[in-house]
Each structure stands twice: as C-alpha cells, then as structure tokens.
mmJSON file of the N, C-alpha and C atoms, coordinates in Angstrom:
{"data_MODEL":{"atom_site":{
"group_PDB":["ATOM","ATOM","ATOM","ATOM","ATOM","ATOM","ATOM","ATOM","ATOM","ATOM","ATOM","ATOM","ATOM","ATOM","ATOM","ATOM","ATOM","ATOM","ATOM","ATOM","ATOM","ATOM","ATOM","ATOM","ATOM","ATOM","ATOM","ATOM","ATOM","ATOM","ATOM","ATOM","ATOM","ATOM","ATOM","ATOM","ATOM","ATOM","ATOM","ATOM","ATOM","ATOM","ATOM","ATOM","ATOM","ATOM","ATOM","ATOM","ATOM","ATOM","ATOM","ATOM","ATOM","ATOM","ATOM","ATOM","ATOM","ATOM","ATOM","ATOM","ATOM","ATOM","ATOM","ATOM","ATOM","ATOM","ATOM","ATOM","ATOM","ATOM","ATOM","ATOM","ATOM","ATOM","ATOM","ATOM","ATOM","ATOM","ATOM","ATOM","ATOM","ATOM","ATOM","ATOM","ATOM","ATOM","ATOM","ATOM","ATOM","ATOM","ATOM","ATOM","ATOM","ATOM","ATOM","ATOM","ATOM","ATOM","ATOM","ATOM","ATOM","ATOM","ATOM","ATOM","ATOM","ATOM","ATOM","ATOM","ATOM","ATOM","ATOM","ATOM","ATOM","ATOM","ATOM","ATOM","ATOM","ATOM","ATOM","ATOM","ATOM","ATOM","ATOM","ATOM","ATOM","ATOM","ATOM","ATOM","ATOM","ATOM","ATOM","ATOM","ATOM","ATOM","ATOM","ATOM","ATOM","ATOM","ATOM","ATOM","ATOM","ATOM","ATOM","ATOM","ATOM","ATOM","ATOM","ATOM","ATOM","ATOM","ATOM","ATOM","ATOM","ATOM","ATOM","ATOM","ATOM","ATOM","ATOM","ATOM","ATOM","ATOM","ATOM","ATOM","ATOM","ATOM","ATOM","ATOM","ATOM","ATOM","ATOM","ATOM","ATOM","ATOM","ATOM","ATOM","ATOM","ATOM","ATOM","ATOM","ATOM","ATOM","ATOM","ATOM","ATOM","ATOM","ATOM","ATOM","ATOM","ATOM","ATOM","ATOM","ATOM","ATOM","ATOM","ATOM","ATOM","ATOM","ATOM","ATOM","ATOM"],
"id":[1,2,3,4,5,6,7,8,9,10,11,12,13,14,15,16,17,18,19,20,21,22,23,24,25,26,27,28,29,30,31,32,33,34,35,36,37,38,39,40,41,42,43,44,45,46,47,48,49,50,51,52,53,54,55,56,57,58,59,60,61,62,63,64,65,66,67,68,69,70,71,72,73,74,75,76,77,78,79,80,81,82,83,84,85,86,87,88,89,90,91,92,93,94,95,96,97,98,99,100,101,102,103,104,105,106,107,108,109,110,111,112,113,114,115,116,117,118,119,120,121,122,123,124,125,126,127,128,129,130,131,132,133,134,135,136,137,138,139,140,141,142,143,144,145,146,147,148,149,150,151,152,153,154,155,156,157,158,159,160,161,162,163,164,165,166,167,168,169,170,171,172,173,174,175,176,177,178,179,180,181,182,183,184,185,186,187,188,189,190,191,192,193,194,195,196,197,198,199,200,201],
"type_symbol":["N","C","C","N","C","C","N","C","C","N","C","C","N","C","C","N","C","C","N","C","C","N","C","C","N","C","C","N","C","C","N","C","C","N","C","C","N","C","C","N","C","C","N","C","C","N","C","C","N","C","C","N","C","C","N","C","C","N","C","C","N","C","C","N","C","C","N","C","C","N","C","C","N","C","C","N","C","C","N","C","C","N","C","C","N","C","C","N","C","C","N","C","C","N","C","C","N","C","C","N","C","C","N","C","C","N","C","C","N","C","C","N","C","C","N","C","C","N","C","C","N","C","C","N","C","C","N","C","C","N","C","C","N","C","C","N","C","C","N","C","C","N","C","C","N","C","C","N","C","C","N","C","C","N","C","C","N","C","C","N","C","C","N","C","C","N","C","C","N","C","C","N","C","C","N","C","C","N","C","C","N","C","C","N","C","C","N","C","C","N","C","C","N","C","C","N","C","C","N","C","C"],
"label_atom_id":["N","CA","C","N","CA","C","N","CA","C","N","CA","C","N","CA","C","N","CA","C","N","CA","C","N","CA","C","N","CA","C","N","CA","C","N","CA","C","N","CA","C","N","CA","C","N","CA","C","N","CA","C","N","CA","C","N","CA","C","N","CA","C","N","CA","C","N","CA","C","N","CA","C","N","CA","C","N","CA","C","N","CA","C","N","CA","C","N","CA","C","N","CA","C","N","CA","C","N","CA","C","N","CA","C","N","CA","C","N","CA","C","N","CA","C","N","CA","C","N","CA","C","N","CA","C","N","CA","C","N","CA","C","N","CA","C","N","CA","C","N","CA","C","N","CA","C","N","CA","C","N","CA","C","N","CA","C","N","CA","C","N","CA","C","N","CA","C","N","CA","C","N","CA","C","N","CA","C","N","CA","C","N","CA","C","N","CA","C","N","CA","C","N","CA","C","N","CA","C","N","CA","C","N","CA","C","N","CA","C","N","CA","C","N","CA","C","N","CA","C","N","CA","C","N","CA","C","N","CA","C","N","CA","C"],
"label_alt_id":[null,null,null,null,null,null,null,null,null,null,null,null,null,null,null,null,null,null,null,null,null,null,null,null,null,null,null,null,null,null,null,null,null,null,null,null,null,null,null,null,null,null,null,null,null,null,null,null,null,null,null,null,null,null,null,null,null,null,null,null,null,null,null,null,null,null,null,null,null,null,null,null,null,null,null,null,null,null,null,null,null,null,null,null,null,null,null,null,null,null,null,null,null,null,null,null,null,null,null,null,null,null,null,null,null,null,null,null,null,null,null,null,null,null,null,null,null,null,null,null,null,null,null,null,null,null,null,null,null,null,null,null,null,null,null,null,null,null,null,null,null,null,null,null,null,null,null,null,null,null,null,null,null,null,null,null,null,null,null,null,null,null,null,null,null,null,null,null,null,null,null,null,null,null,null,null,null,null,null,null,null,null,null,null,null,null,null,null,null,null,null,null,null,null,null,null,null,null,null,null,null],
"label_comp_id":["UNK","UNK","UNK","UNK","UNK","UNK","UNK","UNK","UNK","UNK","UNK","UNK","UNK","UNK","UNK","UNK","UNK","UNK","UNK","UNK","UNK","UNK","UNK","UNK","UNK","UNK","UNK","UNK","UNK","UNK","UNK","UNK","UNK","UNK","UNK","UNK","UNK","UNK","UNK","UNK","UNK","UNK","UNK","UNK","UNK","UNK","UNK","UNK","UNK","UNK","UNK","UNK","UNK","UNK","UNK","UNK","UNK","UNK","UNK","UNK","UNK","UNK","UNK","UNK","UNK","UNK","UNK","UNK","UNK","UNK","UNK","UNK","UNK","UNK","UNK","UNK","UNK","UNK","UNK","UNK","UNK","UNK","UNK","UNK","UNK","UNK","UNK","UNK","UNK","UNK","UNK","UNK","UNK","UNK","UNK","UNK","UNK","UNK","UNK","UNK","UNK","UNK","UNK","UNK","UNK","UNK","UNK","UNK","UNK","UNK","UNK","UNK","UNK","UNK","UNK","UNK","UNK","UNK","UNK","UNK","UNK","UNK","UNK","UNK","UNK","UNK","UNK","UNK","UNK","UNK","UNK","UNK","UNK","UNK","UNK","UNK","UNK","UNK","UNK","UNK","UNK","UNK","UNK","UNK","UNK","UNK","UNK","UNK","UNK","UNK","UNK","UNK","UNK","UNK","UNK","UNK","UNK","UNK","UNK","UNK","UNK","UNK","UNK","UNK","UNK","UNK","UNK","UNK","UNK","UNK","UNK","UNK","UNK","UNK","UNK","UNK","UNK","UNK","UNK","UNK","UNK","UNK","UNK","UNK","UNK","UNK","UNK","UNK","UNK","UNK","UNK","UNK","UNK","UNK","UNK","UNK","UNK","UNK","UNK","UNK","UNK"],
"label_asym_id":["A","A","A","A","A","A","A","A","A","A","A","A","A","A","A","A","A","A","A","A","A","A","A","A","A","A","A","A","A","A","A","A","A","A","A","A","A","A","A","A","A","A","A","A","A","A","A","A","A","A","A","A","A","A","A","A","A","A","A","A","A","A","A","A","A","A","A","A","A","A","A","A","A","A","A","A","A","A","A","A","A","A","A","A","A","A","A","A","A","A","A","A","A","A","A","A","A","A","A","A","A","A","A","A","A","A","A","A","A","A","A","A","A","A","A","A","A","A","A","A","A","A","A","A","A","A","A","A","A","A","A","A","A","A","A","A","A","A","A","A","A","A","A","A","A","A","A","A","A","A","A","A","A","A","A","A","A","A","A","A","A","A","A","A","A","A","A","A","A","A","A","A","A","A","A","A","A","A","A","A","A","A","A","A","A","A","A","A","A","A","A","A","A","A","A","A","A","A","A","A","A"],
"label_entity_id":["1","1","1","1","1","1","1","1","1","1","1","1","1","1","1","1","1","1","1","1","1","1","1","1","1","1","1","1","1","1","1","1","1","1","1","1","1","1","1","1","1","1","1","1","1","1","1","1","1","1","1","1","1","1","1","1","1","1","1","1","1","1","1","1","1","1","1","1","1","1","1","1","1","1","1","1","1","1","1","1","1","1","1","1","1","1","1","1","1","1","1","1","1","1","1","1","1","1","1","1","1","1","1","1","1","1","1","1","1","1","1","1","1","1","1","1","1","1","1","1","1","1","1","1","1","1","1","1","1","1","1","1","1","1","1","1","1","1","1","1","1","1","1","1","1","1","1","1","1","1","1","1","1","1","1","1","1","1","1","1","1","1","1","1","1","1","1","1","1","1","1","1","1","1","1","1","1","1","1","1","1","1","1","1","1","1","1","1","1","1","1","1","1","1","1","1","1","1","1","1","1"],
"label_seq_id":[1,1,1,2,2,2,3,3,3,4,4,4,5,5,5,6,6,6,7,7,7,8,8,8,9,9,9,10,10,10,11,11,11,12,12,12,13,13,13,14,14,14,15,15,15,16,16,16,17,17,17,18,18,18,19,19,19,20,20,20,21,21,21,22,22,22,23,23,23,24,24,24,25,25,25,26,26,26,27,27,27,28,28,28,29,29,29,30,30,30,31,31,31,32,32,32,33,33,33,34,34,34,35,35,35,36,36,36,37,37,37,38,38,38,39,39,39,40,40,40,41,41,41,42,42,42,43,43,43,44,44,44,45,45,45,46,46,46,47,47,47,48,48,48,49,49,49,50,50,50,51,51,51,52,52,52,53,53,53,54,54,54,55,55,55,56,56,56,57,57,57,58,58,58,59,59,59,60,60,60,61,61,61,62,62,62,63,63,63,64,64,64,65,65,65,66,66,66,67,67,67],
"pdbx_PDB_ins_code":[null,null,null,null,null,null,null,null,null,null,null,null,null,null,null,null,null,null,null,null,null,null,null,null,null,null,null,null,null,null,null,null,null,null,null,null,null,null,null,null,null,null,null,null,null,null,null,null,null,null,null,null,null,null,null,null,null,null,null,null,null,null,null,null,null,null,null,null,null,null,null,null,null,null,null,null,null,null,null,null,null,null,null,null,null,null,null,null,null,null,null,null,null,null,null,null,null,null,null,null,null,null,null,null,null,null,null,null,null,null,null,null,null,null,null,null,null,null,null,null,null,null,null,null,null,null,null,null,null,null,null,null,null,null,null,null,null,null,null,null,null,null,null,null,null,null,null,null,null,null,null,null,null,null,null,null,null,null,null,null,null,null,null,null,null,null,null,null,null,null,null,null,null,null,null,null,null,null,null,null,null,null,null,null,null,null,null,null,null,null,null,null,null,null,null,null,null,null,null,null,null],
"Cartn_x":[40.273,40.787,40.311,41.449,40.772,40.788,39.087,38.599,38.858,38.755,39.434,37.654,37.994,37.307,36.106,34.812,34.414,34.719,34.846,34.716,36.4,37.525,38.56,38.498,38.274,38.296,37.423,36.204,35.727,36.465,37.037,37.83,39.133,39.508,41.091,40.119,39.613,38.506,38.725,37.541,37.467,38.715,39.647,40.667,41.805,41.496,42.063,41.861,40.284,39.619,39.891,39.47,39.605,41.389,42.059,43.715,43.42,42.539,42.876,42.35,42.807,42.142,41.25,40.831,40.346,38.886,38.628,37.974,37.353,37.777,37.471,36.258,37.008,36.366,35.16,34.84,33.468,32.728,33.516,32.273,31.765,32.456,32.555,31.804,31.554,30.854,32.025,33.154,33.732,34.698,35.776,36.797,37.472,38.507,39.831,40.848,40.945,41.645,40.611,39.696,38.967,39.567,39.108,39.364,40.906,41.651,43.289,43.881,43.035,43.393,42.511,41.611,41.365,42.319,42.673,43.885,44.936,45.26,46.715,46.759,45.196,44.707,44.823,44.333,44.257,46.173,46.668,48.127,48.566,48.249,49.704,48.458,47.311,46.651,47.692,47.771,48.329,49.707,50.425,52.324,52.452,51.695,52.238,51.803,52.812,51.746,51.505,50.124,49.309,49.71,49.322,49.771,50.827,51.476,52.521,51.811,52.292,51.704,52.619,52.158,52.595,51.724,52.292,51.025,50.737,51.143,50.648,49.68,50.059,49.367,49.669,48.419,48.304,48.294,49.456,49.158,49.659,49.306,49.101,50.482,50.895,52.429,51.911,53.061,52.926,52.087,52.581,51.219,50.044,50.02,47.832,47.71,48.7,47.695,47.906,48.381,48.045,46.97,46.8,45.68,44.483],
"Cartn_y":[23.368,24.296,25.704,26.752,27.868,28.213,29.372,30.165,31.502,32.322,33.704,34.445,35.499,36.412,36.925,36.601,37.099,38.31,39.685,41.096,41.466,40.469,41.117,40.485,39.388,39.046,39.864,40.201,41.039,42.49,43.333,44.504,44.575,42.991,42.425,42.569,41.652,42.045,43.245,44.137,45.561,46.368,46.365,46.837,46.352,45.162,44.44,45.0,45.413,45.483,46.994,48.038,49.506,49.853,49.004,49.704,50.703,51.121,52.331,51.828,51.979,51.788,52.943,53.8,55.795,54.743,54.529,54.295,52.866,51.827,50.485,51.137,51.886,52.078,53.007,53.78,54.528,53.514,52.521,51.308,50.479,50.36,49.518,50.468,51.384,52.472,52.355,52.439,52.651,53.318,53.829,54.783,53.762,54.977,54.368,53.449,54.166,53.82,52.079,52.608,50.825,50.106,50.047,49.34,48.897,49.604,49.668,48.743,48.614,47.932,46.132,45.953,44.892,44.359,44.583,44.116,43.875,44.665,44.43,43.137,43.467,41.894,40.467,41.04,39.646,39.398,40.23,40.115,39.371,39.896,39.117,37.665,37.315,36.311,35.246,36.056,34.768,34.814,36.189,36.12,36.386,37.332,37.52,39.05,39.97,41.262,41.12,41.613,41.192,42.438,43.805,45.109,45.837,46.474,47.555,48.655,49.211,50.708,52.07,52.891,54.323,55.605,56.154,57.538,57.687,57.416,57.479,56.19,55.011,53.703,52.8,51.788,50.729,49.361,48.63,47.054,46.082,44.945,43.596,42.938,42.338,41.824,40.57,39.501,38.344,37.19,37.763,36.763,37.372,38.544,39.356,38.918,38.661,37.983,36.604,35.685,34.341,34.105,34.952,34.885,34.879],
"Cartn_z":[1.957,0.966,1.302,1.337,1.416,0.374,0.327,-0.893,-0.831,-1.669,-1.963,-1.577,-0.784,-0.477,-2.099,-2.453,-4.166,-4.082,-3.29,-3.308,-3.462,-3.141,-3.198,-4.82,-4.948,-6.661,-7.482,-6.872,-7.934,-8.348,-7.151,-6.981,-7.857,-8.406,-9.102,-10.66,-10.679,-11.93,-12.516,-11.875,-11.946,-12.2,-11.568,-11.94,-13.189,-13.24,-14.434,-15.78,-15.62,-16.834,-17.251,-15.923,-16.433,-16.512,-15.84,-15.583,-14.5,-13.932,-12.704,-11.652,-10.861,-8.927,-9.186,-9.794,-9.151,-10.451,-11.62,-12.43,-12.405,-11.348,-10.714,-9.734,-8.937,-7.326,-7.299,-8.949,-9.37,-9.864,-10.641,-11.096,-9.577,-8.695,-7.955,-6.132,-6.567,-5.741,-4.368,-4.34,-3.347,-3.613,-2.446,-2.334,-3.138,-3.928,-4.746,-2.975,-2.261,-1.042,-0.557,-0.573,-0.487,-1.248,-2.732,-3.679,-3.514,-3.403,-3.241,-2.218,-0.905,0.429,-0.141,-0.942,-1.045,-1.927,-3.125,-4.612,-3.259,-2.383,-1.312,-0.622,-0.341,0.979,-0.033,-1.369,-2.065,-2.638,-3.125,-3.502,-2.059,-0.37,0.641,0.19,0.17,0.385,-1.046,-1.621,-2.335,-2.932,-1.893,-1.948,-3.048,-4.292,-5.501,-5.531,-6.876,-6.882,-8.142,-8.046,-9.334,-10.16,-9.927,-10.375,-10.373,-11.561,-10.96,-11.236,-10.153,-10.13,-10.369,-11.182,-10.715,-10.775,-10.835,-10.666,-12.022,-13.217,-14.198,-14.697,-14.362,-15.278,-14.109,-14.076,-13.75,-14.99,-14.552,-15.568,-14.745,-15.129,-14.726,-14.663,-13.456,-13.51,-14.394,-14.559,-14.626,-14.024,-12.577,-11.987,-12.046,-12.151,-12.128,-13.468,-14.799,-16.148,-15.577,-15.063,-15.125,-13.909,-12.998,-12.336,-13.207],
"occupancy":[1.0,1.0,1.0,1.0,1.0,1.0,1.0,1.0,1.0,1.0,1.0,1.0,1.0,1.0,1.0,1.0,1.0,1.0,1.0,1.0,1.0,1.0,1.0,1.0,1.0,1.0,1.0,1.0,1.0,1.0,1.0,1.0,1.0,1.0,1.0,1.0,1.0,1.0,1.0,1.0,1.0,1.0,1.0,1.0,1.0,1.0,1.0,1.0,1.0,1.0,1.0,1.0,1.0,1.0,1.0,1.0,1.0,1.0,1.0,1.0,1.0,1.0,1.0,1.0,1.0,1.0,1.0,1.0,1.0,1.0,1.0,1.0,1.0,1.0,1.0,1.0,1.0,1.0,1.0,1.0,1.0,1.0,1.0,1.0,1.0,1.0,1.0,1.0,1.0,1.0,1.0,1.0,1.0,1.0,1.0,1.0,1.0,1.0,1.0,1.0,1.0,1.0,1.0,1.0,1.0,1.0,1.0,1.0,1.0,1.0,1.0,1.0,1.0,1.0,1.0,1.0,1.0,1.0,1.0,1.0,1.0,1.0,1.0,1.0,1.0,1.0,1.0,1.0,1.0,1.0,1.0,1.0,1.0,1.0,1.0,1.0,1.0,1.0,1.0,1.0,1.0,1.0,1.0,1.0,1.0,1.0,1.0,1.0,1.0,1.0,1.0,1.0,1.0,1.0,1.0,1.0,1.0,1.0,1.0,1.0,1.0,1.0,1.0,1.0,1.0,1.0,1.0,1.0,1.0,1.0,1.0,1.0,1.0,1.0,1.0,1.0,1.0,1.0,1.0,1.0,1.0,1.0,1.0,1.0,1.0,1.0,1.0,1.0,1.0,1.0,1.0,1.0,1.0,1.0,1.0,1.0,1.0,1.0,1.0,1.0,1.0],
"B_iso_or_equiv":[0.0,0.0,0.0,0.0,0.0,0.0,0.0,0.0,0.0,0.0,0.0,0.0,0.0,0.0,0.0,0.0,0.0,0.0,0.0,0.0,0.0,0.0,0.0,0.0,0.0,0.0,0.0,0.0,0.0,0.0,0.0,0.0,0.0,0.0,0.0,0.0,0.0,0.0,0.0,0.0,0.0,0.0,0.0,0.0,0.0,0.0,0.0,0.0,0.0,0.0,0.0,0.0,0.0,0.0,0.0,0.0,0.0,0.0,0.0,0.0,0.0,0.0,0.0,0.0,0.0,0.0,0.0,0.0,0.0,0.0,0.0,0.0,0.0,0.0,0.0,0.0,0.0,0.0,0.0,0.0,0.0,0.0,0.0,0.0,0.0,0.0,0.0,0.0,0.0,0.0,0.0,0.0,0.0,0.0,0.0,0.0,0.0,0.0,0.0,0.0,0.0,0.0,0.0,0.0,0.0,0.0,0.0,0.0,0.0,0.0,0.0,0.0,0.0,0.0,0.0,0.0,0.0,0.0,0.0,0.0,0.0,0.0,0.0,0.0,0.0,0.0,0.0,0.0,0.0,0.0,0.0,0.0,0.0,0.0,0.0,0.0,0.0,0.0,0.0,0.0,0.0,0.0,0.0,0.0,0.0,0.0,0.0,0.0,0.0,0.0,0.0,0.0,0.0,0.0,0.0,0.0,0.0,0.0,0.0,0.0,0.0,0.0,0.0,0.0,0.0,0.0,0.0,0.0,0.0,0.0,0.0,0.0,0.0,0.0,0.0,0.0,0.0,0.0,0.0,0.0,0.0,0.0,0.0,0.0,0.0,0.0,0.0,0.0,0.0,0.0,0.0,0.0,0.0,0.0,0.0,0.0,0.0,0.0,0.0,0.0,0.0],
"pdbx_formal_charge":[null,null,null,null,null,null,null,null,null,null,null,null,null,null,null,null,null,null,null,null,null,null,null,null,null,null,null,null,null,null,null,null,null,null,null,null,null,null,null,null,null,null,null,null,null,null,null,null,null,null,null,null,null,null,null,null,null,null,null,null,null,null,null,null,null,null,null,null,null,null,null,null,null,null,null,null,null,null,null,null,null,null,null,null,null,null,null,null,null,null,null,null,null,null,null,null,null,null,null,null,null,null,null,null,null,null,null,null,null,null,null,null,null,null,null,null,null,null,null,null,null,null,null,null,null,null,null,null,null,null,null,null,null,null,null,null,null,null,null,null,null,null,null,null,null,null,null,null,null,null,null,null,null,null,null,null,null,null,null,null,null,null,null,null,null,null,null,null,null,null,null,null,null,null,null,null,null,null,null,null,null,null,null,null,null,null,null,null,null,null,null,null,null,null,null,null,null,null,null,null,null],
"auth_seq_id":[1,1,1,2,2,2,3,3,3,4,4,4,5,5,5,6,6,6,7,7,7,8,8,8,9,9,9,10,10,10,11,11,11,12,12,12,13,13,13,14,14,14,15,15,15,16,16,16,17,17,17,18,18,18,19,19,19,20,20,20,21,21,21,22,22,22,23,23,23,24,24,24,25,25,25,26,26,26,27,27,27,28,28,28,29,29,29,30,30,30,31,31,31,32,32,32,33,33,33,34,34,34,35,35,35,36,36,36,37,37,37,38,38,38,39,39,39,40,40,40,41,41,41,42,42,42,43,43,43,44,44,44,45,45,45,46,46,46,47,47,47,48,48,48,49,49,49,50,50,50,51,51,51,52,52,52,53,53,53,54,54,54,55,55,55,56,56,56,57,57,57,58,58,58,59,59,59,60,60,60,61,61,61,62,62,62,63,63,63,64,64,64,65,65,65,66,66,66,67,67,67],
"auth_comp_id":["UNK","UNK","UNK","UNK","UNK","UNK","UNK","UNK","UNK","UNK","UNK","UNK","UNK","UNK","UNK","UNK","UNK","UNK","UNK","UNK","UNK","UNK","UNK","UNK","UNK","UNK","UNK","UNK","UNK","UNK","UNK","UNK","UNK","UNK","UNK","UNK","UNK","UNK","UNK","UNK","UNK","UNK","UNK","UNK","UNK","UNK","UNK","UNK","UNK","UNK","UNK","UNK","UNK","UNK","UNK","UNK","UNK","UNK","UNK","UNK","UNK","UNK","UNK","UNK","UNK","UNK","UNK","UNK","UNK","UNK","UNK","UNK","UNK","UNK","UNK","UNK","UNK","UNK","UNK","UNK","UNK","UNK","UNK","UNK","UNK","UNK","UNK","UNK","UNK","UNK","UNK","UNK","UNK","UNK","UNK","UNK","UNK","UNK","UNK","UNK","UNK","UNK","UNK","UNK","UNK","UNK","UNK","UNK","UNK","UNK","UNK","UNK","UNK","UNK","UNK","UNK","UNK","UNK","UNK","UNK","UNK","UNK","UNK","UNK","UNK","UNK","UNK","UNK","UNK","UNK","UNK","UNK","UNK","UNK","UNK","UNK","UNK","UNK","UNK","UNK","UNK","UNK","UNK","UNK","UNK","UNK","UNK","UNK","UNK","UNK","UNK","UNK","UNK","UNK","UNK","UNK","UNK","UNK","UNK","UNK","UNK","UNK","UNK","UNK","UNK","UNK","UNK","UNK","UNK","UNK","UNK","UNK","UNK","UNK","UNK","UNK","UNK","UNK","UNK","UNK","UNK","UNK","UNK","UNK","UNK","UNK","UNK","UNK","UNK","UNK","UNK","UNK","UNK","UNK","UNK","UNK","UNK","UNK","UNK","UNK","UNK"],
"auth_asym_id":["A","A","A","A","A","A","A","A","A","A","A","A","A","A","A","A","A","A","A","A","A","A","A","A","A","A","A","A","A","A","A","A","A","A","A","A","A","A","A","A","A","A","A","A","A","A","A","A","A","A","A","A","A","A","A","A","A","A","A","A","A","A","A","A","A","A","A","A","A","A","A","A","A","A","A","A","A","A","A","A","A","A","A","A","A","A","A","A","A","A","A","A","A","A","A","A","A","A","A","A","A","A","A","A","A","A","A","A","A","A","A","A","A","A","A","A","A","A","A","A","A","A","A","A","A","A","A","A","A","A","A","A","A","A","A","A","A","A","A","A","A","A","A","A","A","A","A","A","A","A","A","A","A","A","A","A","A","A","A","A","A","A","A","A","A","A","A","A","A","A","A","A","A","A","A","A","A","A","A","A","A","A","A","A","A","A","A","A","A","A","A","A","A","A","A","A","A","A","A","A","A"],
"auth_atom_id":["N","CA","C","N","CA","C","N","CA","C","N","CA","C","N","CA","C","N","CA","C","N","CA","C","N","CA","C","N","CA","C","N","CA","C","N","CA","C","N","CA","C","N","CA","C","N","CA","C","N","CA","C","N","CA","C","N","CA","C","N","CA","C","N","CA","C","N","CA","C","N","CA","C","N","CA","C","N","CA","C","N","CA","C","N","CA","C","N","CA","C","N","CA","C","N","CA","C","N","CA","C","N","CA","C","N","CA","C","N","CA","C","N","CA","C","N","CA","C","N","CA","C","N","CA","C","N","CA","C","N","CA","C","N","CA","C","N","CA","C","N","CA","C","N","CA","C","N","CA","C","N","CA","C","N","CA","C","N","CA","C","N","CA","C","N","CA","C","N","CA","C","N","CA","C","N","CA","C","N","CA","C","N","CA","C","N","CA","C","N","CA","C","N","CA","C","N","CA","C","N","CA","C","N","CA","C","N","CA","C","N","CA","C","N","CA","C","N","CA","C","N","CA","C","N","CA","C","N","CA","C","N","CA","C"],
"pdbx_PDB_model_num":[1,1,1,1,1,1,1,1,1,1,1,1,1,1,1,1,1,1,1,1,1,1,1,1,1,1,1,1,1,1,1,1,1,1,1,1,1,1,1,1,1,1,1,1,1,1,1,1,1,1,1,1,1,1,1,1,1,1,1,1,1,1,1,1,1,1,1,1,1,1,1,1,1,1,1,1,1,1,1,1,1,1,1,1,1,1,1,1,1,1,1,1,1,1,1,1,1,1,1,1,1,1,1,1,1,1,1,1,1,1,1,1,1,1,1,1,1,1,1,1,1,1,1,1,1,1,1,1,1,1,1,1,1,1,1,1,1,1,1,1,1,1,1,1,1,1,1,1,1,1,1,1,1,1,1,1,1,1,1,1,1,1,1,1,1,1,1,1,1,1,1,1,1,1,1,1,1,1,1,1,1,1,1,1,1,1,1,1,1,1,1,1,1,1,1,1,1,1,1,1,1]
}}}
C-alpha cells in the first residue's frame, strides 16, 4: 500500500484550515510557492483537485472536503 507523503498532508491541513496558500505557508514557515507545489504533488498523487483557486479566495472542492 502506498502512503501519502505527512508534509504534503500536513500543507492540505494547513491550508484547509486558514483558506490561503500566502497564510498556510507563514504558519507552516515556508514560501506560499512551496506550500503551493506540495497541495499540487498531493492533488496529481491522488487524481483529484482538492482546492479551487482564485486570486481572491481559496475553498475546498468536493473531493478536498471528503478528503
């Protein structure tokens, strides 16, 4: 069985909770652009997108709440 990377799950977390990649990646002491490339690695890892994004708001698709 493969297991999910804890740092790209914790980074899905983090962002779950605040709604921003820019306000995740200050709790999470890394670049918004870090934080951003892990949620990506974990979305192709499991063929779904968890977030929609725009320049105003981040929220949770369907599959990022049943994740």
């Amino acid at each position: 069985m493969n297991t999910l990377d804890p740092e790209l799950l914790r980074a899905f977390i983090v962002v779950a909770d605040r709604l921003s990649f820019t306000r995740a990646a200050e709790q999470l002491n890394r670049t918004q652009a870090a934080v951003s490339l892990q949620v990506k690695r974990l979305e192709e890892r499991l063929d779904a997108a968890l977030f929609r994004r725009s320049t105003a708001r981040v929220e949770l698709t369907a599959a990022g709440r049943g994740f």
